[in-house]
C-alpha positions as CSV (number, residue, x, y, z in Angstrom):
1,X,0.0,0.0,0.0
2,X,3.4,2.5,0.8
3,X,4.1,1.5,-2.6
4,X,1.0,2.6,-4.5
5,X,1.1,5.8,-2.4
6,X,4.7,6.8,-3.2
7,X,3.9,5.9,-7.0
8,X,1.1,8.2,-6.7
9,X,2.8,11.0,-5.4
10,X,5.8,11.0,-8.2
11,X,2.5,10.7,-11.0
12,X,0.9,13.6,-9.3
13,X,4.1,16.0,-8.9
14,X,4.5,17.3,-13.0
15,X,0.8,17.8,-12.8
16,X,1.1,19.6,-10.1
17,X,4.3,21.6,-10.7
18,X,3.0,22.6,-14.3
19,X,-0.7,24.2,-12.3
20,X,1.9,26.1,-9.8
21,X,3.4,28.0,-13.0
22,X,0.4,28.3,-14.7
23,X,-0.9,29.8,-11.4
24,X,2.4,31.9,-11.8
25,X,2.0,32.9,-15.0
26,X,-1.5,34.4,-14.3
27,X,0.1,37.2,-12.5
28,X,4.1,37.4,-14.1
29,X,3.0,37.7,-17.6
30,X,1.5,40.7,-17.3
31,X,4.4,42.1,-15.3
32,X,6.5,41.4,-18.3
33,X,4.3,43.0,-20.8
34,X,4.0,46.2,-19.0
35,X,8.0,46.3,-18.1
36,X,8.8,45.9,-22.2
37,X,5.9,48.3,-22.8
38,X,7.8,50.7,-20.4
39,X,10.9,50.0,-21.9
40,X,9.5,50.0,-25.5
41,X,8.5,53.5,-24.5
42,X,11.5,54.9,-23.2
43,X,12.9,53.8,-25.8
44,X,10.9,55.2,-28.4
45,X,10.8,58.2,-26.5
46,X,15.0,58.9,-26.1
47,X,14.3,58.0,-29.8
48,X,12.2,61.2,-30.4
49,X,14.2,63.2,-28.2
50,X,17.1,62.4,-30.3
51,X,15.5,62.7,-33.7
52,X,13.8,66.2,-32.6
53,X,17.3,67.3,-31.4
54,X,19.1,66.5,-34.6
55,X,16.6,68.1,-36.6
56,X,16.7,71.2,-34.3
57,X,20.3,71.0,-34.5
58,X,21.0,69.7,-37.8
59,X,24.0,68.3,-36.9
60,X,26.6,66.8,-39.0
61,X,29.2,64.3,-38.0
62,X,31.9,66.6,-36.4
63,X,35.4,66.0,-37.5
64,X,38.1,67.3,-34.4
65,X,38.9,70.5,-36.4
66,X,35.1,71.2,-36.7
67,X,34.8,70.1,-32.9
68,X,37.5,72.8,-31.7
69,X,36.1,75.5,-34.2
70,X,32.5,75.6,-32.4
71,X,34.1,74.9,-29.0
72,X,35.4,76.3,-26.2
73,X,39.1,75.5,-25.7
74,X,39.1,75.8,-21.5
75,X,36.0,74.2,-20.5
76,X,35.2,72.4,-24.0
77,X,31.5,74.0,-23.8
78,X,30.2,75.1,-26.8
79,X,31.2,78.7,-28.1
80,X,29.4,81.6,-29.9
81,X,29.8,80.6,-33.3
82,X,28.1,77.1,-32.4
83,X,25.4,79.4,-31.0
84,X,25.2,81.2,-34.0
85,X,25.0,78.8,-36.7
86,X,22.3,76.9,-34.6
87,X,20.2,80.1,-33.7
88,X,20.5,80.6,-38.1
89,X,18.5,77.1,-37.7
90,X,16.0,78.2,-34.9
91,X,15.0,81.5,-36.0
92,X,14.7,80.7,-39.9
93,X,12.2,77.5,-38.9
94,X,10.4,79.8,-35.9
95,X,10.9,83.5,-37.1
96,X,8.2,84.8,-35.2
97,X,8.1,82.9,-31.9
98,X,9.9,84.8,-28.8
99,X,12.8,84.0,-27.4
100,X,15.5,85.3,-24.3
101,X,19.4,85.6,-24.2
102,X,20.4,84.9,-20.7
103,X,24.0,86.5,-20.2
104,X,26.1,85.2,-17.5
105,X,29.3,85.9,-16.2
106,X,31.2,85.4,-13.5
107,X,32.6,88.3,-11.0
108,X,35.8,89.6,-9.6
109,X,37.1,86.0,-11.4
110,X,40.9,88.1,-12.3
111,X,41.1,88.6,-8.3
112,X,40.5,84.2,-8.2
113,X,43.3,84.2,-11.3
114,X,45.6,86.2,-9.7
115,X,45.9,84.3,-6.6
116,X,45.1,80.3,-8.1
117,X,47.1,80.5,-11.4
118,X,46.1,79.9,-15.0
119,X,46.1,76.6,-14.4
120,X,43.8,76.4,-11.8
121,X,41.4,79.0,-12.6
122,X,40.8,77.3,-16.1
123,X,40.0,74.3,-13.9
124,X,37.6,76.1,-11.1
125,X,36.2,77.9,-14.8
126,X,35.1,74.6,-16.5
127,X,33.8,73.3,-12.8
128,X,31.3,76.4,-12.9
129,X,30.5,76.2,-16.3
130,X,29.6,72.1,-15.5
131,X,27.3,73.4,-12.3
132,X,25.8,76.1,-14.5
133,X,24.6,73.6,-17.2
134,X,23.4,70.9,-14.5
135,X,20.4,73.8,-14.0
136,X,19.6,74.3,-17.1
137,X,19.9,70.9,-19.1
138,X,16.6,69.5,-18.1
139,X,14.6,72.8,-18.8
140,X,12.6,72.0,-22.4
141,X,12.8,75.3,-23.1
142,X,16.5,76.2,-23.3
143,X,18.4,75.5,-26.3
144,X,20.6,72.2,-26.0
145,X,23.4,72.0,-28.6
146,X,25.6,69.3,-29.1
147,X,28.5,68.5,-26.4
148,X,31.3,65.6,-26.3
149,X,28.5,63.0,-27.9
150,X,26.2,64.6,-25.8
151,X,23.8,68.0,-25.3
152,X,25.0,71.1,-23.5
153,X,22.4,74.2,-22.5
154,X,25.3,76.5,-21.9
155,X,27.2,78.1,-24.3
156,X,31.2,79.3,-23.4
157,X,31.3,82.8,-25.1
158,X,35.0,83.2,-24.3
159,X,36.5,84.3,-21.3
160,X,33.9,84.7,-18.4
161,X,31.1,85.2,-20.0
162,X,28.2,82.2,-20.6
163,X,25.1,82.5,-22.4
164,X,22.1,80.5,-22.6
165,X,19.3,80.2,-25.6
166,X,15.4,80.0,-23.7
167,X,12.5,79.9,-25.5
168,X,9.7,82.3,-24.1
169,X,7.0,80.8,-26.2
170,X,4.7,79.0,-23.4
171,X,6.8,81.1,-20.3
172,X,7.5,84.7,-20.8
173,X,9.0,85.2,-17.8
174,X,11.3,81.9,-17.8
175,X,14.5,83.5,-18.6
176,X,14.4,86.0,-15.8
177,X,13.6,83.2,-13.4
178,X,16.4,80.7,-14.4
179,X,19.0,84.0,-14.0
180,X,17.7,84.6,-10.5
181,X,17.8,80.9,-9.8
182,X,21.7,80.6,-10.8
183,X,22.9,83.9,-8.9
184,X,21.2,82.0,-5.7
185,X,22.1,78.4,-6.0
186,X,24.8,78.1,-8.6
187,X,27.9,80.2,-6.3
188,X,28.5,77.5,-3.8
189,X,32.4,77.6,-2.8
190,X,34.2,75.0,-4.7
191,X,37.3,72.8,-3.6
192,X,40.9,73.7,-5.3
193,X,43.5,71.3,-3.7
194,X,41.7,72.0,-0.5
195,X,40.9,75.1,-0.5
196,X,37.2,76.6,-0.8
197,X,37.1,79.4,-3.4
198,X,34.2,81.4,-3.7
199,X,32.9,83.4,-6.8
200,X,29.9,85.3,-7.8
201,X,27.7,85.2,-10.9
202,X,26.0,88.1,-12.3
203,X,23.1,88.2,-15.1
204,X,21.7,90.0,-17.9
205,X,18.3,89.2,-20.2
206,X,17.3,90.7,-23.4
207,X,14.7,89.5,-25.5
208,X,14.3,88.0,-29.0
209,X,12.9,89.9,-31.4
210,X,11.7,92.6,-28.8
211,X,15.6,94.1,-28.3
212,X,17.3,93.1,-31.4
213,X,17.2,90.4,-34.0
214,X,21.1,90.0,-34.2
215,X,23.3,88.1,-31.6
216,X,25.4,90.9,-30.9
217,X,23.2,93.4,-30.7
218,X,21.3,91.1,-28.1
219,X,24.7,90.5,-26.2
220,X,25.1,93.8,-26.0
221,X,21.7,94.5,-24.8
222,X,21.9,91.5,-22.1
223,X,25.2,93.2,-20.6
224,X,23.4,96.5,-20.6
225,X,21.1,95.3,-18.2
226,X,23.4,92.9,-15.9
227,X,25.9,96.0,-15.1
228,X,22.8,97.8,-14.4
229,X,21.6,94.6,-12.1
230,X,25.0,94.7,-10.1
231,X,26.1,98.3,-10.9
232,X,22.9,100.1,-9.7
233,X,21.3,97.3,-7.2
234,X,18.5,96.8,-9.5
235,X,16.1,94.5,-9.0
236,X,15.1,92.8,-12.5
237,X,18.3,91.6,-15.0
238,X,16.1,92.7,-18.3
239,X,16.9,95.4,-20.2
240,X,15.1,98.3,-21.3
241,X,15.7,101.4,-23.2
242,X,16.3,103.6,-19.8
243,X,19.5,101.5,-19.6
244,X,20.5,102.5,-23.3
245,X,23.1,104.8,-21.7
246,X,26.5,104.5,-23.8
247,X,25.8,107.4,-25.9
248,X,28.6,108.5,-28.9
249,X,29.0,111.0,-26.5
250,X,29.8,108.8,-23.1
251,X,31.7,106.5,-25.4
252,X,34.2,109.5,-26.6
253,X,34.5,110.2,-22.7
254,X,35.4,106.5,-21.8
255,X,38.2,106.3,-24.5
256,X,39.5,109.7,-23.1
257,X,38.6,108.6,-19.3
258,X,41.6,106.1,-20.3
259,X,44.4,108.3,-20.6
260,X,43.0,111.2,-18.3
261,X,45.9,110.1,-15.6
262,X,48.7,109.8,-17.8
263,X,47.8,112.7,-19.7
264,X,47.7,114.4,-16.2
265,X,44.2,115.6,-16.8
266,X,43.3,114.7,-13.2
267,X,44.0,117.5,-10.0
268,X,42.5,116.9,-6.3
269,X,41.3,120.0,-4.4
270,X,40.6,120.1,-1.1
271,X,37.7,121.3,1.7
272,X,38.8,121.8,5.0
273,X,36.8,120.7,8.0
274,X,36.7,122.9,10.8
275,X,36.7,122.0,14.7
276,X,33.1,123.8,15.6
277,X,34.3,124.6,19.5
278,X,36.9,125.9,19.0
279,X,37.7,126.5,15.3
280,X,40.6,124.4,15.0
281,X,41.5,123.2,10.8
282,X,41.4,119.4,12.4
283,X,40.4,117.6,8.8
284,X,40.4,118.1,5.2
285,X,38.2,116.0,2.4
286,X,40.2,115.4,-0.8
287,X,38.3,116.1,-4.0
288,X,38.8,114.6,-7.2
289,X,38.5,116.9,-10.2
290,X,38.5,116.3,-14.0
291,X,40.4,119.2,-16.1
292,X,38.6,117.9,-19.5
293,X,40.4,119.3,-22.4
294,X,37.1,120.4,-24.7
295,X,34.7,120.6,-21.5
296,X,36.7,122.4,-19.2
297,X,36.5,121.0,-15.5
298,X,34.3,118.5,-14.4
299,X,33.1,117.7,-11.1
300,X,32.9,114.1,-9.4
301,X,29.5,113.9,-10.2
302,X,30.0,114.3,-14.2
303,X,32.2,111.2,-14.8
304,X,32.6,109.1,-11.3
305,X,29.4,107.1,-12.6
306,X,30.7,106.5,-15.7
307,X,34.1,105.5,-14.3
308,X,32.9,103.1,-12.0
309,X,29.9,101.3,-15.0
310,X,33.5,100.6,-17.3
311,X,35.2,99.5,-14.5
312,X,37.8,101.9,-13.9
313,X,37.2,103.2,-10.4
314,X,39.3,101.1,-8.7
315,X,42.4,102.9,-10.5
316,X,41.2,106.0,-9.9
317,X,40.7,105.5,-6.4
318,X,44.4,104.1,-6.2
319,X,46.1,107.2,-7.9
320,X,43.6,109.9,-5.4
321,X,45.1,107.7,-2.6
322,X,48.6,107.7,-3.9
323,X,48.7,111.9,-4.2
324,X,46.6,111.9,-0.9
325,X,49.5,109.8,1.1
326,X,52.1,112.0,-0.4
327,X,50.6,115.3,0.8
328,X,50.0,113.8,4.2
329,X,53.7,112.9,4.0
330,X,54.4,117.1,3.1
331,X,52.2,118.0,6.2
332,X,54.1,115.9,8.7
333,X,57.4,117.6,7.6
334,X,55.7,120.9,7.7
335,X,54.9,120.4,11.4
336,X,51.0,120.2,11.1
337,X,48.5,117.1,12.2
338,X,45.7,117.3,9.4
339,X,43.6,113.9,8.8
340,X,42.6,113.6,4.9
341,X,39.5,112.3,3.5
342,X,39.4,110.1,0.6
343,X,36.0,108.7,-0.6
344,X,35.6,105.3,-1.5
345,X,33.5,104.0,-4.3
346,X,31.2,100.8,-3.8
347,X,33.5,99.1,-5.8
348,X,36.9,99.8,-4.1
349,X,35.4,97.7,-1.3
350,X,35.5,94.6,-3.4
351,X,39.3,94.9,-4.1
352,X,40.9,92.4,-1.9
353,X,44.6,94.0,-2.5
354,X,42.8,97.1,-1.4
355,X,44.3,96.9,2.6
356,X,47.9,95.9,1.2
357,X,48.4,98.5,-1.4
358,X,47.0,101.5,1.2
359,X,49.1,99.5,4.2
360,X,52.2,99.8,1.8
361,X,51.7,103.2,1.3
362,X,51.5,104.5,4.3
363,X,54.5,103.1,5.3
364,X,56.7,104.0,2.4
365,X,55.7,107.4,3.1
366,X,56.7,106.8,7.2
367,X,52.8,108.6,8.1
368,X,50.4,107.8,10.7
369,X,47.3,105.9,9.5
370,X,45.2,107.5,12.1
371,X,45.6,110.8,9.5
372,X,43.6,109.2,7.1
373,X,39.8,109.0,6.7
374,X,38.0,107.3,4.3
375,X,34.4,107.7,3.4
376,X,32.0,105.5,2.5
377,X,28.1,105.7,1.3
378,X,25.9,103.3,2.7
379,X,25.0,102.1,-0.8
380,X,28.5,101.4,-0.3
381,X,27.5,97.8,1.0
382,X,24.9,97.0,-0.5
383,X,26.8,94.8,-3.0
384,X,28.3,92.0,-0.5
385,X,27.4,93.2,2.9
386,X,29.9,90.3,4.4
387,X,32.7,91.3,2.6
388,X,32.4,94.7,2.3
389,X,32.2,94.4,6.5
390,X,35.5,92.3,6.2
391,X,37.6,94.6,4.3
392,X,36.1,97.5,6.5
393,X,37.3,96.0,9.6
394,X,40.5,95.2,8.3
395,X,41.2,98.9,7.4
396,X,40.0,99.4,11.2
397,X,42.8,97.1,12.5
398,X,45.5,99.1,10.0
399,X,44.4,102.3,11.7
400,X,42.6,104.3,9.5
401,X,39.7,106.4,10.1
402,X,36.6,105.6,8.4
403,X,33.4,107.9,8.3
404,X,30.1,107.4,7.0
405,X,29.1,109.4,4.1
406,X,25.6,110.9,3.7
407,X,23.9,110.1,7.0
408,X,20.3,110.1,7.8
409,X,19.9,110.1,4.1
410,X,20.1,105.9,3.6
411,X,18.8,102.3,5.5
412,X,21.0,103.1,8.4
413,X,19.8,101.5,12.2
414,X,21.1,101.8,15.5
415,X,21.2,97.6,15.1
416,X,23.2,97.7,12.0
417,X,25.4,100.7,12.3
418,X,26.7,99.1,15.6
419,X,28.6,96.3,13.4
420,X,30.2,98.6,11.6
421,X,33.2,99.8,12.7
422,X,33.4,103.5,11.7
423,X,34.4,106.3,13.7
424,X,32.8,109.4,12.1
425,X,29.5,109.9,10.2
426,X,29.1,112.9,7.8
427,X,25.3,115.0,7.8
428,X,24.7,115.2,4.5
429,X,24.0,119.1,3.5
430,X,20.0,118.4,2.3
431,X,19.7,118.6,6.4
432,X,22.0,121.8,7.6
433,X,20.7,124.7,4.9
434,X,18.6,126.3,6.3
435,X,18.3,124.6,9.4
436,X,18.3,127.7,11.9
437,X,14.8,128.5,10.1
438,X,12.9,125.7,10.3
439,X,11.5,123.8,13.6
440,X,11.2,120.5,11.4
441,X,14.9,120.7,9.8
442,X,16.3,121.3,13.2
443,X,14.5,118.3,14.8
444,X,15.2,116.3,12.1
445,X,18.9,116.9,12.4
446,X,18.8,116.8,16.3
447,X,17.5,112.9,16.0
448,X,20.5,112.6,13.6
449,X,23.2,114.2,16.0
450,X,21.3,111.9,18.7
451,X,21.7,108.2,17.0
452,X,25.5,109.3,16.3
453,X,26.0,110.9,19.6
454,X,24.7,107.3,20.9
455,X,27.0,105.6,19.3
456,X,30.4,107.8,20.2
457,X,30.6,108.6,16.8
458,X,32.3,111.8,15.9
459,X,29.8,113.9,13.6
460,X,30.5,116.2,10.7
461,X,28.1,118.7,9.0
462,X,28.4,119.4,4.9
463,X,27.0,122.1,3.4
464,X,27.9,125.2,6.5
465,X,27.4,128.4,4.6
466,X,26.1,130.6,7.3
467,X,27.6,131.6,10.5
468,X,23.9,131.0,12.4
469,X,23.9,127.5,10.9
470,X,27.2,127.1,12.4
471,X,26.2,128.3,15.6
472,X,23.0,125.7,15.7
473,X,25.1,123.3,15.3
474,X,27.1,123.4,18.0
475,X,24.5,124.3,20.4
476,X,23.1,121.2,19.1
477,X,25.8,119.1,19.7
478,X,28.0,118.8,16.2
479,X,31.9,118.4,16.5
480,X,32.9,119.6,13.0
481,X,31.6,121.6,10.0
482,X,32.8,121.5,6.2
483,X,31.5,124.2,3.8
484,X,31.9,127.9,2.1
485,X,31.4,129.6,5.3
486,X,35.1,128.3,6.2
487,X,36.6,127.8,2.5
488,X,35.6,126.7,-1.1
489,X,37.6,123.8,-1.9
490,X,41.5,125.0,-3.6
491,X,44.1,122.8,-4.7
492,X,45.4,120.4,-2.3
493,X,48.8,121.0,-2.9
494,X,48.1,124.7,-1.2
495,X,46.3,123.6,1.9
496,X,50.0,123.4,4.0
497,X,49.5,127.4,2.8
498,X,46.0,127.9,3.0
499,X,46.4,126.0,6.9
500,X,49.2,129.2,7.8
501,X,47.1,131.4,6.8
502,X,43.8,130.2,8.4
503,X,45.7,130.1,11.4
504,X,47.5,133.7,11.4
505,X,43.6,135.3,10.6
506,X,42.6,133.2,13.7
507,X,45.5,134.5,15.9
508,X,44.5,138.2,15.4
């Protein structure tokens, strides 16, 4: 009976074992359909993608010459010619549809150069490029042109400058949000051997056919409107036609801006600040003044802008310290203790070498640092509040004075102007005129006096034209006064002169 059992059991088992993959089957199969349907579609899907890029490429095989003609030779990104045959493709198939240049380039990137090497900054240049294309590859709507067997959204216009294709067809405003997206997240510090460098990006959109049908003339109207985005702390990178400021006229004055200081075009005056107590010459601000050959002379106001929107503040700022340092030197031997005042431009606080070069200075010309003041705006810090604090407090720890330029007319707090550390702040002149007339003036400018009073800091009124002014003043508390009632601004190699005179007149 075991036996017939057992024999029954081995007959049963293929029966059996075929019903358990039947049962199997019931639920497998259509596992398998649906995972080679999802592959099947993939498929035919990375098969579109690629036959709709090719024919909105209409890319040819590229031999190596062709590959280094219509690419970047640092980062190996595509270039502007690339960009410009394929936008010949794009506009002549969609002549009507609207489209954005997004400019990008990359800030202060000689300073990174300077202190990294070619070497290295090449590599830290192609890392940022390879971050800035990671957030825009997988938007549909930016132009994707063909990269090492692959597709690349950014384009390499040559130095550090990027640029980026983005139709505006279904979002108008897409361009302007992937520029404010890239400032923000693409400038995180990267690694070179070990060390964190950190670099800013700055942007400029124009748009297609709205402000230009050309590449260039887009370029150019895309970096209009990102030096106006970092220049002027303005809030949208677009341009418009108030931003259509390089005149024939302002671009005569930049080409002869150039060779104002070796032509010796430039001269500094001089104000002298006076002690209100007791009359004491205790200060001096340095003016910078522009002897134009056809326009006769120019004030700060006329071509500072200009000066600082081509980038050449910085050198200005260096020669107006340089002749400052070396009159301070003529003072010491002449027996008198006069501070100068140099103003600072927003950009001067962005130059890292700034501290050295002044520190040097000073002591190749054997004068107390304490003698100088600089000045800053407020606007001043707008830019990079953390490092325009950093270079601030370093030029506290050499010694210099620093003052605060145009006070009570900015965002200044009791909260924030306690982190800055600055030793004088100057009332800017829209509160003194006429303040010995007017109730509302005078308490305006007492609540002034009172923050900076507050805060130790030593005040200085602009603007002092009147003795009755003068007289409010102190009553009210103010240490120095600037202004015609004491002097118009003169040359500033005559103030060692102008200071024996002003003393002799006192004496009598």
């Amino acid at each position: 009976m075991k036996k017939v059992v057992l024999l029954m059991s081995v007959s049963v088992w293929p029966v059996y074992a075929l019903s358990h993959l039947v049962e199997q089957a019931n639920w497998l199969l259509p596992l398998l359909l649906i995972g080679m349907l999802v592959v099947a579609g993939l498929w035919q899907r990375a098969e579109r993608q690629r036959q709709k890029l090719q024919q909105q490429l209409d890319l040819q095989p590229l031999t190596p010459d062709s590959f280094r003609l219509l690419h970047d030779e640092i980062t190996g990104y595509p270039n502007k010619l690339a960009l410009e045959q394929q936008l010949e493709v794009v506009l002549r198939r969609q002549p009507s549809q609207h489209f954005s240049l997004l400019l990008l380039k990359i800030k202060d990137f000689e300073q990174i150069n300077k202190v990294l090497g070619h070497s290295n900054s090449n590599l830290l240049l192609t890392q940022i490029a390879s971050r800035i294309n990671q957030h825009l590859i997988n938007e549909p709507d930016v132009l994707q042109l063909e990269w090492q067997g692959q597709y690349a959204s950014v384009v390499h216009l040559g130095g550090v400058d990027f640029a980026a294709w983005v139709n505006a067809g279904r979002k108008q405003h897409l361009a302007e949000y992937l520029a404010q997206r890239i400032e923000h997240e693409v400038p995180e510090p990267l690694l070179i051997h070990g060390c964190g460098i950190e670099y800013r990006i700055a942007s400029g959109v124009a748009h297609y056919p709205q402000h230009g049908t050309l590449l260039n003339d887009l370029l150019d109207k895309a970096h209009q409107a990102l030096q106006q985005h970092l220049w002027r702390y303005s809030d949208t990178q677009v341009f418009s036609e108030e931003m259509q400021t390089y005149t024939d006229d302002k671009l005569t004055m930049m080409s002869q801006l150039s060779v104002a200081i070796s032509q010796r075009q430039l001269q500094l005056d001089v104000q002298p600040q006076i002690q209100l107590v007791d009359k004491q010459v205790l200060a001096a601000e340095v003016l910078l003044r522009w002897q134009h050959p056809e326009r006769g002379l120019l004030a700060p106001k006329d071509f500072l802008p200009l000066a600082e929107s081509i980038g050449m503040i910085y050198p200005l700022t260096q020669w107006v310290l340089q002749q400052t340092v070396q009159i301070m030197q003529q003072l010491k031997q002449d027996g008198f203790s006069i501070a100068l005042a140099v103003n600072l431009a927003s950009r001067d606080l962005m130059q890292v070498e700034l501290v050295e070069q002044l520190q040097q200075m000073l002591e190749e010309a054997d004068v107390d640092p304490k003698l100088l003041i600089l000045e800053i705006k407020e606007d001043a810090l707008l830019i990079e509040p953390g490092k325009a604090l950093n270079v601030l407090n370093r030029l506290n720890q050499l010694g210099v004075q620093l003052a605060l330029d145009d006070f009570g007319t900015g965002f200044s707090s009791l909260g924030y102007l306690r982190q800055l550390p600055i030793q004088q702040v100057k009332v800017d002149c829209s509160f003194i005129a006429g303040l010995h007339r007017s109730d509302t003036q005078a308490a305006v400018t007492g609540a002034i006096l009172d923050v900076a009073r507050n805060l130790q800091l030593t005040v200085v009124a602009e603007g002092i034209e009147e003795q009755a002014v003068a007289d409010k003043l102190k009553q009210m508390g103010c240490h120095r006064g600037q202004g015609f009632l004491y002097s118009r601004p003169f040359a500033l190699h005559g103030l060692p002169a102008w200071v024996k005179q002003y003393q002799h007149h006192q004496k009598r």
